[in-house]
C-alpha positions in Angstrom: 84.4 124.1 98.9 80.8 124.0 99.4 80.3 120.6 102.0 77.0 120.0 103.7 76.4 120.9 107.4 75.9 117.6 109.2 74.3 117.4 112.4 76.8 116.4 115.5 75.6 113.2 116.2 76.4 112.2 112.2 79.9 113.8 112.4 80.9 111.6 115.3 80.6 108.5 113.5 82.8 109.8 110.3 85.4 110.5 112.5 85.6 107.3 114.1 86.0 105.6 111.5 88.8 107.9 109.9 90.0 107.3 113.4 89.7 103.6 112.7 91.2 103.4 109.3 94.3 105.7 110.2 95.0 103.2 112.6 94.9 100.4 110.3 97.2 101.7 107.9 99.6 102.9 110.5 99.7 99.2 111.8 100.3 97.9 108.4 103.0 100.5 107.9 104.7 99.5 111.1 104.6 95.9 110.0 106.2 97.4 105.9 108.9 98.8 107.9 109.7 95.7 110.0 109.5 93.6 107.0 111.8 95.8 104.5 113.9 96.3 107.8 114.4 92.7 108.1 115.4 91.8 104.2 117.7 94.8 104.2 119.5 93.5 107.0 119.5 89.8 105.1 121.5 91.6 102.2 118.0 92.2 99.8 119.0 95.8 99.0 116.3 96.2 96.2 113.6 96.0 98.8 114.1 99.8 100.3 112.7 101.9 97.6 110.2 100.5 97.0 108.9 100.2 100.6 109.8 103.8 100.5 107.3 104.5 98.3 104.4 102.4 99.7 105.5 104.2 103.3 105.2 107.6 101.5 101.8 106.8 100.0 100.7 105.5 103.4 101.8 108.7 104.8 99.8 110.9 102.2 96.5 108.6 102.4 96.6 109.2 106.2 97.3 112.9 106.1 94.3 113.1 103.5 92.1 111.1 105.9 92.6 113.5 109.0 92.3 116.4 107.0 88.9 114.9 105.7 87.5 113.8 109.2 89.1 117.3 111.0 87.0 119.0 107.9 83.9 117.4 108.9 84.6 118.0 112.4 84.2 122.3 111.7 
């Protein structure tokens, strides 16, 4: 894939914030799995697929983003 050549002081920023957002949905992950943890343990079986699923698309969204700001990083 043709992607532009940025200078290094404008690849610094990008990955920052990739840094930032990662975090964020990594925190909001944490707090899925405490959450779908806690009604599974209250007897609310039909909660674990589908915060399987949101956990999965967390996981793919966060992969995607460190791939993007590790690209930019080259």
């Amino acid at each position: 894939m043709n992607t532009p050549h940025l200078p290094p002081h404008q690849k610094i920023p990008i990955f920052q914030l990739s840094i930032v957002f990662i975090s964020i949905i990594l925190i909001l992950q944490m707090w899925l799995l405490t959450g779908s943890l806690d009604a599974y343990l209250a007897g609310d079986r039909q909660i674990v697929l589908p915060a399987a699923a949101a956990s999965g698309l967390c996981v793919l969204i966060c992969g995607w983003l460190l791939k993007a700001a590790t690209d930019n990083e080259e």
